[in-house]
N, C-alpha and C positions, 0 to 999 in steps of 0.2 A: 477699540479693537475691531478689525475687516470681520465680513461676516465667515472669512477663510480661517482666518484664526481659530472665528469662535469654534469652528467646524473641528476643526484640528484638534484644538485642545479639550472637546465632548468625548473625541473618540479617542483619544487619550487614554483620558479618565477610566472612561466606558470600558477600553481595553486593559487597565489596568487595576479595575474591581477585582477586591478578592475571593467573588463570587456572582452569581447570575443575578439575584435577587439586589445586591448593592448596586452592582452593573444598571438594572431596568431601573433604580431609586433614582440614580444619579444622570441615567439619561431624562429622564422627567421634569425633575430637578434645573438641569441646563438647558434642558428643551424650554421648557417655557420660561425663564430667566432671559434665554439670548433672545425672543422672539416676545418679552415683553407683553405676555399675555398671563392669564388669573391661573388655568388651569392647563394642564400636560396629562395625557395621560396612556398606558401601554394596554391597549385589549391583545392575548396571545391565545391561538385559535389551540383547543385541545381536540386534538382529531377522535381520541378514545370516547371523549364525554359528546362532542359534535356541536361544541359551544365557545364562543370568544370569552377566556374568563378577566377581568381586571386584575392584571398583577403589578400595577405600581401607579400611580400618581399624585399631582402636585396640584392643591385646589381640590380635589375632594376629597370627600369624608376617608378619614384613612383607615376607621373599621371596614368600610367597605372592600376593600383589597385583600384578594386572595379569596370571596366569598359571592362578590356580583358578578353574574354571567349571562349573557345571550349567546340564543339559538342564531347558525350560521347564515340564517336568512333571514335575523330577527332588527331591527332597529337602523340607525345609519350608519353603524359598525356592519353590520352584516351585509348590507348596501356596499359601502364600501371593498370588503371583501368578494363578493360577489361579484361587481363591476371590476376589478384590477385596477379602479384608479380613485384620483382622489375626487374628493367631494366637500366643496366650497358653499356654503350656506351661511346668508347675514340672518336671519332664524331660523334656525332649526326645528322651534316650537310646529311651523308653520309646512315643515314636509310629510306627508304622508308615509313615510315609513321612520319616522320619530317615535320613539318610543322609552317613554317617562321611567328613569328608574331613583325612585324617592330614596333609597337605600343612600344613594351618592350623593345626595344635596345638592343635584347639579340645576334647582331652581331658576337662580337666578341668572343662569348663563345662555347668552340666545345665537352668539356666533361660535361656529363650528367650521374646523377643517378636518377633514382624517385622510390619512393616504392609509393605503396598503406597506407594511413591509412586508417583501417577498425576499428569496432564495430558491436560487436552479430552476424560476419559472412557477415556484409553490408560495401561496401565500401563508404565511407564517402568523400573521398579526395585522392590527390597524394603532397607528401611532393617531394621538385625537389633542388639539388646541382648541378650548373655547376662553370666549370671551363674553363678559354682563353687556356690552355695547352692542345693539344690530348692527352691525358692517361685515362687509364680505372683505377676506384676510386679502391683499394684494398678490398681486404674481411673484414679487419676490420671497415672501413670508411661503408660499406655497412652494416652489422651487426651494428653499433652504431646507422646505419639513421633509420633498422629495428626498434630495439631497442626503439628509441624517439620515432619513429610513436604509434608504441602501446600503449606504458606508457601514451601518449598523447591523446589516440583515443577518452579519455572518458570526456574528457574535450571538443573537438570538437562535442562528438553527445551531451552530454546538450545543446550544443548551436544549434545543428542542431532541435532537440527533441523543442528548447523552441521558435522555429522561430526568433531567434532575428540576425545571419547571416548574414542576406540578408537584413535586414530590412532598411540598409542604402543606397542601391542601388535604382536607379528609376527608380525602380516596383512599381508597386501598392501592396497597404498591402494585402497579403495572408493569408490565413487561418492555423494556425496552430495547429497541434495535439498531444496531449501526452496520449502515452499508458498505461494504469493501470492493476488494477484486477478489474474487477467489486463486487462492496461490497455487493450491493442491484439493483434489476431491476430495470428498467424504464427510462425513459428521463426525462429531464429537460433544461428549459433556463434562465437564470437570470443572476443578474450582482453578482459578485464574491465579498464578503468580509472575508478579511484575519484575521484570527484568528492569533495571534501567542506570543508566550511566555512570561511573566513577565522578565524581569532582561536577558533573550536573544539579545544580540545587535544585531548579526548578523540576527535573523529574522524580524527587524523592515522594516517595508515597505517604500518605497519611499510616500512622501501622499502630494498634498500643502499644502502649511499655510495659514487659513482662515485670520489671524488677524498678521500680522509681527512684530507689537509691544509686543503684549501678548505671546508670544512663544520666543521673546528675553527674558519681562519679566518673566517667569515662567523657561529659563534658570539661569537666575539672581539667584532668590532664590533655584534654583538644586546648583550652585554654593555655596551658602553662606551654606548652610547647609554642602555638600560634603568637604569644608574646616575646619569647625568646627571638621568635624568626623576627619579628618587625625591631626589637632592641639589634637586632644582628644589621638588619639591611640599612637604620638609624647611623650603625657606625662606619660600616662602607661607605656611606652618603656624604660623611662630613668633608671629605677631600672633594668633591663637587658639586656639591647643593650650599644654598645658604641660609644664613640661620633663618627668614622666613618660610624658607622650603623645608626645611629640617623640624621647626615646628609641626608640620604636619603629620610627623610620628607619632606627637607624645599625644594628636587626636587620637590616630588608631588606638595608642595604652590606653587613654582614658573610655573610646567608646567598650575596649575589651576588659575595663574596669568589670569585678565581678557586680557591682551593683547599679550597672549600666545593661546593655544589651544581653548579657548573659543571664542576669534577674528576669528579664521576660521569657529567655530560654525555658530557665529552671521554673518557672509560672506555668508554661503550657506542658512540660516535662508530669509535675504535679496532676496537672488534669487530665492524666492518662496519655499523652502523647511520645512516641518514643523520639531520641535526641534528636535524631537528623529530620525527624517531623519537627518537630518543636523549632527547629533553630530555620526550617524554612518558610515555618508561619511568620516567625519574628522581623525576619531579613524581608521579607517579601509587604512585608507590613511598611516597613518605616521607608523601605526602595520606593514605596506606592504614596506616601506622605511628601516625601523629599520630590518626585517629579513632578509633584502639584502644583510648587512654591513658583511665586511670580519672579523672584529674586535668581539669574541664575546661575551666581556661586553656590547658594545653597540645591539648584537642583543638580550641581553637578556632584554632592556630598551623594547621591543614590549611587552611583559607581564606587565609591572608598565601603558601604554598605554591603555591596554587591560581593567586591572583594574579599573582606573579611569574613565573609561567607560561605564563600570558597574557599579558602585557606582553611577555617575551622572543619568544614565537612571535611576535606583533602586527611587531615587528622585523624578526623570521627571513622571514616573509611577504612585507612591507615592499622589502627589499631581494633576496631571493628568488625573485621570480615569474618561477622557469623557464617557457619556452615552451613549453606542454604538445604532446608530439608524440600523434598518436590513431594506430593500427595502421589498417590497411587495412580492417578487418574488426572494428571496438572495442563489447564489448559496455558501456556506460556506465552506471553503477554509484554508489550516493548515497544517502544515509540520505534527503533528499526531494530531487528534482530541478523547478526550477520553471519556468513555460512559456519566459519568456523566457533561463532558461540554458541552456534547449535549442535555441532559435532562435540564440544566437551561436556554436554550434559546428557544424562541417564536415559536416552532414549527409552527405553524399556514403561518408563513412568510421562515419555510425554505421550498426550492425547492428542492434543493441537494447539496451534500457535495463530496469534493474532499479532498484527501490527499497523501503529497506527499510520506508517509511510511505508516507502517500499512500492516494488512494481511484481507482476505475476513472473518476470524473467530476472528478477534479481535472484544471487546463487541461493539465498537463505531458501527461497521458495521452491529451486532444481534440484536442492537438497530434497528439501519438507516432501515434492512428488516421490521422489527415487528410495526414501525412509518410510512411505506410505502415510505420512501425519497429516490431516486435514489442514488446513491452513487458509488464511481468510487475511489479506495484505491491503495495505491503503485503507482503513477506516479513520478517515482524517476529525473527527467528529467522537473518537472514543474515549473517554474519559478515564486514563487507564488508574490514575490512581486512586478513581473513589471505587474502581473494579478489583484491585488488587484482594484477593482474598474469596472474592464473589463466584458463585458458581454459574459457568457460561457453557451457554450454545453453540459452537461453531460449524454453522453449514457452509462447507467448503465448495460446496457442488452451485449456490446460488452468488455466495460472497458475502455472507452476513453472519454478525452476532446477533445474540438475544440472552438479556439478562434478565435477572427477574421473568422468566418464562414462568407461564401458568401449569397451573400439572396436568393439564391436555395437549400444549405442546409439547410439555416435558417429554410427555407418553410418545408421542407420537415422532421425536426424535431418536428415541428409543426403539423404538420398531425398524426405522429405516435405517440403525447402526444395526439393527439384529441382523435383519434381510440383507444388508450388504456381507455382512460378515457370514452367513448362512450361503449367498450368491456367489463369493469369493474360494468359501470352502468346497462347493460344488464342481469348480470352474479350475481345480486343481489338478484333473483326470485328462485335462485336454492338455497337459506339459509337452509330452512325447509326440500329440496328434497333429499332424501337418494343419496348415492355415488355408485351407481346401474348400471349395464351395461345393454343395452338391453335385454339381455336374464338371467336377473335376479340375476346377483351375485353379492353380494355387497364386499365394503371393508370400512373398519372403515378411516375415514381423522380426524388426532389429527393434535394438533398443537405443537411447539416448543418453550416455554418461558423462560420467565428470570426476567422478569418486569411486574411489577403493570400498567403499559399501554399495556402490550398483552392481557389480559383477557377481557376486553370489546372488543376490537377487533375480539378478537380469539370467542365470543360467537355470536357478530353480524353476525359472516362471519357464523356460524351454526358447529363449532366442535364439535366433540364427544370426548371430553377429553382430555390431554394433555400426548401426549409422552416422550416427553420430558424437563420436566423443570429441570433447567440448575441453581441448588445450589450458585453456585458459584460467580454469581452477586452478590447477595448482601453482600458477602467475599468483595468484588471489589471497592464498593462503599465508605469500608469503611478503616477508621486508624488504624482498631485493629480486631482480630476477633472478632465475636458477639457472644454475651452469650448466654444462651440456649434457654432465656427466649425472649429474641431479634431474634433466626431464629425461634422459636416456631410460633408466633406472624406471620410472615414473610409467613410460610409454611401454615398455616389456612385459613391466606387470599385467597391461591390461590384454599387447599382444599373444602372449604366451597365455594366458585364462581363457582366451576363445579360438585359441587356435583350430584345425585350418578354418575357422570363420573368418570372414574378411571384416575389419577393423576400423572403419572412415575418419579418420584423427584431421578437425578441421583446424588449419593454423590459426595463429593467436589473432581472436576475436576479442579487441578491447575498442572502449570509444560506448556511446550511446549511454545505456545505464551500466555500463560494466565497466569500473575504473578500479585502476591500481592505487594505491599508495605512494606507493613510488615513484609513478610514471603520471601524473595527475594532468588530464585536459580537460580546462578550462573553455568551456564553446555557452554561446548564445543560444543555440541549437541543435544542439548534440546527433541529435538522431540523423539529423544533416550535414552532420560534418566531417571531421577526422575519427575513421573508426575502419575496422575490419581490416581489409587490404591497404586498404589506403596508408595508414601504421607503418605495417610490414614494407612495405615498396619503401614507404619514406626513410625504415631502419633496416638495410636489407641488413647489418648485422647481427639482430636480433631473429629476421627469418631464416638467413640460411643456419644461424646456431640450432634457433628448432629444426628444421630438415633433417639437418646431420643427426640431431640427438632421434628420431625417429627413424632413417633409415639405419643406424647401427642399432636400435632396439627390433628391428624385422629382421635380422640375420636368423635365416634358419626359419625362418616364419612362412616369412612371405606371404603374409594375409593382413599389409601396407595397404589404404589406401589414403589418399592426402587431398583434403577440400580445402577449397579457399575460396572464404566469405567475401559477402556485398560487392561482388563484382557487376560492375556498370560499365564496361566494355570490352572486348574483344583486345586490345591493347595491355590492359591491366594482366588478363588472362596471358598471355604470352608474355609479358616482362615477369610473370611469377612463374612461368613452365620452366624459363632462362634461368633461374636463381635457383628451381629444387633439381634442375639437371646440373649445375654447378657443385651444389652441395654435393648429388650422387658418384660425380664424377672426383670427388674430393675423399671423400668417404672410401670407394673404390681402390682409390691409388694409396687408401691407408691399408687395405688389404681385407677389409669390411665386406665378403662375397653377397651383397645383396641386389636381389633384381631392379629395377626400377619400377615402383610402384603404378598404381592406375591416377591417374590427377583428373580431380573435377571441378565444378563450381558449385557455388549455391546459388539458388535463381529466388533472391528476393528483392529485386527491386525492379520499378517495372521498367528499366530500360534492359535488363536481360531480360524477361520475358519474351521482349520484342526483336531479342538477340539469342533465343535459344538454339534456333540453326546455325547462325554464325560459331557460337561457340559449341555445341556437340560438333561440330565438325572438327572442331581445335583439342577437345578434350576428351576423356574416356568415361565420364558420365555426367549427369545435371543430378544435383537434389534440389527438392524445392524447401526453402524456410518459410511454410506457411505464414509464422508470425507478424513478422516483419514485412511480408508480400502482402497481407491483408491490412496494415499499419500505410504503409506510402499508396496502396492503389485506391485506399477509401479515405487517407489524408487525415486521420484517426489517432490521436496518437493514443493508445491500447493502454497505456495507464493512469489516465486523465479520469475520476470519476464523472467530470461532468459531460463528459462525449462517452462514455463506455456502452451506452445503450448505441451507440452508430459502429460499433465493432463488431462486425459480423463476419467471420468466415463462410458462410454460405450466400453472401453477394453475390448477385448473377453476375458482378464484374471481376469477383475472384474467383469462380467458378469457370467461367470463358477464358480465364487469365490460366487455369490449372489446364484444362483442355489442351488450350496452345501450345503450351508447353510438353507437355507428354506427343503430343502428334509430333512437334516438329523433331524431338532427339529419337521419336522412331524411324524419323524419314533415314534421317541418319546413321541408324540404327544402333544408338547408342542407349544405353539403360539411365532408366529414371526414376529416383524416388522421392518420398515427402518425408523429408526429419522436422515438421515442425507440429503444434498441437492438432492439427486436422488429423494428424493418422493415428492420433492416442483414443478418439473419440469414435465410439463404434458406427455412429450413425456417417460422419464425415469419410470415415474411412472406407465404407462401402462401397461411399460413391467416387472414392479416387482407385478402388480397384476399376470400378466398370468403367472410368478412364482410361483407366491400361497402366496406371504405375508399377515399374515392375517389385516394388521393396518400401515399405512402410514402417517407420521406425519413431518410438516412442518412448516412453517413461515404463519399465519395468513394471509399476502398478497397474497402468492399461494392456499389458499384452492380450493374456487371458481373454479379458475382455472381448477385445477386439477377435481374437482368435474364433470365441464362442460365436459373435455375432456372424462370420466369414463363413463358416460349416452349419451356419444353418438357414442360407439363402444361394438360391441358383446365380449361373451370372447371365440367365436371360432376363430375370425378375430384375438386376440390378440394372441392365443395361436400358430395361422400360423406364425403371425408376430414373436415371439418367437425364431420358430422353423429356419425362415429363418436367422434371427442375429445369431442364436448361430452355422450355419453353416458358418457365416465370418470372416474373421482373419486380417482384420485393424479397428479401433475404428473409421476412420473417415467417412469409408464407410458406417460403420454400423448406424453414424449419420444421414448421407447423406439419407441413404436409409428410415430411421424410417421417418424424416422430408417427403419428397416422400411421403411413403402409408400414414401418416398421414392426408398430403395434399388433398391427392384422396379423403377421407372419410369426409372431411370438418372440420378438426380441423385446418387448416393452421392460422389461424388469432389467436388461442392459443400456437400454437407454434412458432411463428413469431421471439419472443425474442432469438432462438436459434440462427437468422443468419441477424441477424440488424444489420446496417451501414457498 
């Protein structure tokens, strides 16, 4: 077997252990098997203790494991670590930073190799080969251990990321954290209940069995049922299958024999596990046997496995569907949760929500802002079913969980939900008060929606209108697009709630992370491709039906106004002015008395930045989509954890880029606002007043906020502040510094959420 093979089928395995601790045996195991040496073995650095501890090898002592450990700068493990690379020794005996540990019997062994395994740049562990012979390992035994380490690395930080490691050693249980996006502000604490898929095996949670009888029985009939279906599809089959093919049924009856695969059901059922835990230890078990086998008819028996797996849960579900109770205080929890499975549950009892995919601009999160729930998105690393039940931390403001928190953070999470909540109830007197600096200038605070729960929201907090509502949810909600007469209805509501405020209703934004069901694109590169306008132009029957259904929801209104997203040229702009004059003029002759609205663009991509005169000239106003303008001008893409520290809105090159753009639609003298997250943020927002934008619009939860911060600084103070960021040239400094004078002038407890936990 090539040494690609061997490769392949390590991480295989490795990926298909039914836990961390099998995972690091069985890398050990074939590490030193394919590379033909005495001893393998896994040092994994524990940041908490400040020590490399042995958690698996082959060739030493095996009480030693899980209990011998060295200091991070102790031995040639720590060498190793320390350096980032590997280290090649025909004695080991003979290096000065060798250090004897007689625990492991590793006497008689004099060559040594260890590389580093790292992830995202952090060293995680050292993977270690010796051998009784002095010889130094060759360059290709060195390159294959490289090679493993890496391939491997991402499998050792889930387990580092999910605290579960250590958790067999005695220590005491620690606190563990997983990194996210932050989806929505704030904190929360509550205990964790797991959402997770219909007819999905692999997300079922581990849960007990309240009742062991009723969970054998309710296997019972998943059984009698799941049998009858395969005798049914058996008899369909005989007119085109043949009887070797046909044999293949009476495997499935026999593997679904009750004292066959169902006996080990009912085995883990007994040991406390409830059915659909039980039956996906079992499944996941023999899936994990069967892709081992060198033979590969029998590895392809792991799929008929897999199958009847699904079939039986699809039952257990079926007749199943306990009424899920939520705790008082439920942090909600899901490998992706989607807008509308958050709108049918008891908001009143959620706290905050975790998932382990997902982006900060996915609707589940536009919701989570606009509902005011904390929310913490992309923790690819969370373990949610050994979380399911567990009481978690969610700091929304940083992007992280923590479990097993100590009762010092615990405290101290506590306090910062008090003060926000004490901050908030403060900050409820400024409803009615203009968004005014002290020396008199104001600026318009709109909000951002999408849903029939932002408008009470958005009018209690005291907005002046909506910048941007976001089309395209109720695309989202639904199986099909909605007819004219279904967004007309849709668009009214939201008209007629803010009337005579003016309305920004951006046409159908899909493409990028925002896809339909229905309408499904497929791209290589989404964020690059078919999306926003681009859609629209290419279905103008779908845009002029929105038009129409918007200009006949302003009748009587007349506080219309209509944006049209990721426009990249002045072309685009005028082939959509031609199609909503179309619709108007069609609308019109139906006898529908409405004015023709104001038309604008969105400026997020940077070839309208460098087109904003071109187009304030063409249109009746510019707003900026921060998001997305800081995404293409810093080349970022904004949901990516392992670039998310290069996402900076305060870049002196989107800072210059925001400048530009307000200067040139005043040459014009057209009006310009920010609907993306800079004008939610009080610190950001400041500085796109003493820009000159004339309208900032946000998520409902930030207005306040922001409002607070606006009336309690001059705009000569903002315009120094200004002038000093756009003289600096790192985005962290210029955080650092805004947080600083902020501070001075007494906003610190409004901007707090910039540098929590």
């Amino acid at each position: 077997m090539s040494m690609l093979d061997t490769l392949r089928r390590i991480v295989q395995e490795v990926n298909n252990a039914p836990d961390i601790r099998s995972a690091l045996d069985f890398m050990a195991l074939r590490v030193r098997d394919a590379m033909g040496t005495e001893v393998c073995s896994i040092y994994l650095r524990d940041n908490t203790a400040e020590r490399y501890v042995l958690m698996a090898s082959e060739g030493l002592k095996r009480e030693a494991v899980g209990h011998v450990s060295l200091g991070f700068s102790e031995g040639l493990v720590g060498q190793v670590g320390q350096r980032e690379e590997p280290i090649n020794l025909e004695d080991a005996f003979a290096h000065p930073k060798f250090h004897y540990l007689a625990e492991t019997g590793e006497d008689p062994f004099h060559a040594f190799l260890g590389v580093p395994v790292m992830h995202h740049g952090e060293v995680l562990g050292v993977l270690v080969v010796q051998q009784r012979d002095a010889r130094r390992f060759d360059q290709s035994e060195e390159a294959f251990l490289v090679t493993i380490s890496a391939q491997l690395s991402a499998v050792i930080a889930h387990a580092h990321a999910s605290g579960v490691l250590f958790e067999q050693l005695d220590t005491p249980e620690r606190a563990s954290f997983y990194d996210g996006v932050a989806g929505a502000s704030g904190a929360a604490i509550g205990i964790a209940k797991l959402l997770f898929p219909e007819t999905d095996l692999s997300a079922v949670p581990d849960r007990d069995a309240e009742d062991v009888a009723s969970e054998i029985a309710l296997l019972d009939e998943a059984l009698v049922r799941v049998r009858q279906e395969i005798r049914d599809l058996a008899e369909r089959a005989k007119a085109s299958l043949g009887a070797e093919e046909q044999a293949l049924f009476d495997v499935y009856l026999r593997m679904l024999d009750r004292h066959a695969l169902p006996a080990e059901v009912i085995a883990r059922i007994r040991e406390g596990q409830w059915v659909q835990g039980a039956l996906r230890m079992v499944v996941d078990a023999h899936v994990h046997n069967f892709e081992m086998m060198d033979d590969p008819y029998l590895r392809e028996r792991a799929a008929d496995v897999r199958d009847l797996g699904r079939r039986l849960l699809t039952q257990l579900q079926s007749r199943n569907r306990r009424q899920i109770e939520y705790p008082a205080h439920c942090i909600l929890m899901g490998d992706d949760i989607s807008a509308p499975m958050l709108m049918e549950l008891p908001a009143e009892r959620i706290a905050g929500i975790v998932t382990s995919r997902g982006s900060r601009n996915s609707h589940m999160a536009i919701v989570a802002r606009a509902m005011g729930i904390p929310t913490v998105v992309g923790c690819q690393n969370l373990p949610l079913k050994k979380l399911d039940g567990k009481e978690l931390i969610v700091d929304g403001f940083r992007g992280r969980v923590v479990a097993n928190a100590s009762v010092e953070l615990k405290q101290q999470f506590e306090e910062i939900i008090a003060e926000e909540e004490s901050l908030l109830a403060g900050l409820e007197k400024l409803r009615d008060e203009p968004a005014q600096t002290e020396d008199g200038v104001r600026v318009q605070l709109q909000v951002n929606t999408g849903l029939m729960t932002d408008i009470n929201r958005s009018i209690e907090r005291g907005a002046e209108g909506v910048g941007l509502y976001r089309t395209e949810i109720p695309f989202m909600v639904r199986d099909r697009f909605p007819s004219e007469e279904e967004q007309r209805a849709i668009y009214r509501e939201q008209l007629a709630a803010f009337a005579p405020m003016p309305v920004t209703m951006r046409t159908l934004d899909i493409g990028g992370d925002k896809s339909l069901s229905y309408f499904p694109i497929e791209e290589e590169n989404p964020f690059l491709g078919w999306r926003g306008i681009r859609v629209t132009l290419d279905h103008p029957e779908i845009f002029i039906v929105q038009v129409r259904a918007m200009l006949k929801a302003a009748e009587g209104f007349d506080n219309l106004r209509i944006m049209l997203p990721m426009i990249t040229s002045v072309f685009e702009a005028e082939e959509a002015q031609h199609l909503i004059h179309r619709a108007w003029l069609e609308v019109r002759e139906e006898g529908i008395d409405v004015a023709m609205p104001p038309v604008g663009v969105m400026i997020e991509v940077p070839a309208s930045v460098y087109q904003a005169r071109a187009l304030a000239q063409r249109v009746d106003f510019l707003s900026v989509g921060t998001n997305d303008l800081t995404q293409y001008l810093l080349a970022v893409d904004r949901n990516n954890r392992q670039i998310a520290d290069l996402y900076n809105s305060l870049h002196p090159a989107v800072l210059h880029a925001l400048l530009h753009v307000v200067e040139q639609a005043h040459e014009e003298g057209k009006p310009v606002s920010v609907c993306g997250e800079m004008a939610g943020d009080p610190a950001s927002a400041l500085l796109l007043m003493a820009m000159g934008y004339d309208a900032l619009s946000m998520s409902a939860s930030n207005l306040l906020r922001v409002k607070a911060a606006v009336r309690k600084v001059s705009m000569g103070f903002l315009r120094r502040l200004l002038n000093e960021v756009l003289a600096m040239d790192n985005g962290e400094v210029i955080a650092s510094y805004m947080d600083l004078q902020l501070t001075k002038v007494g906003l610190g407890d409004l901007i707090r959420h910039r540098k929590s936990g």
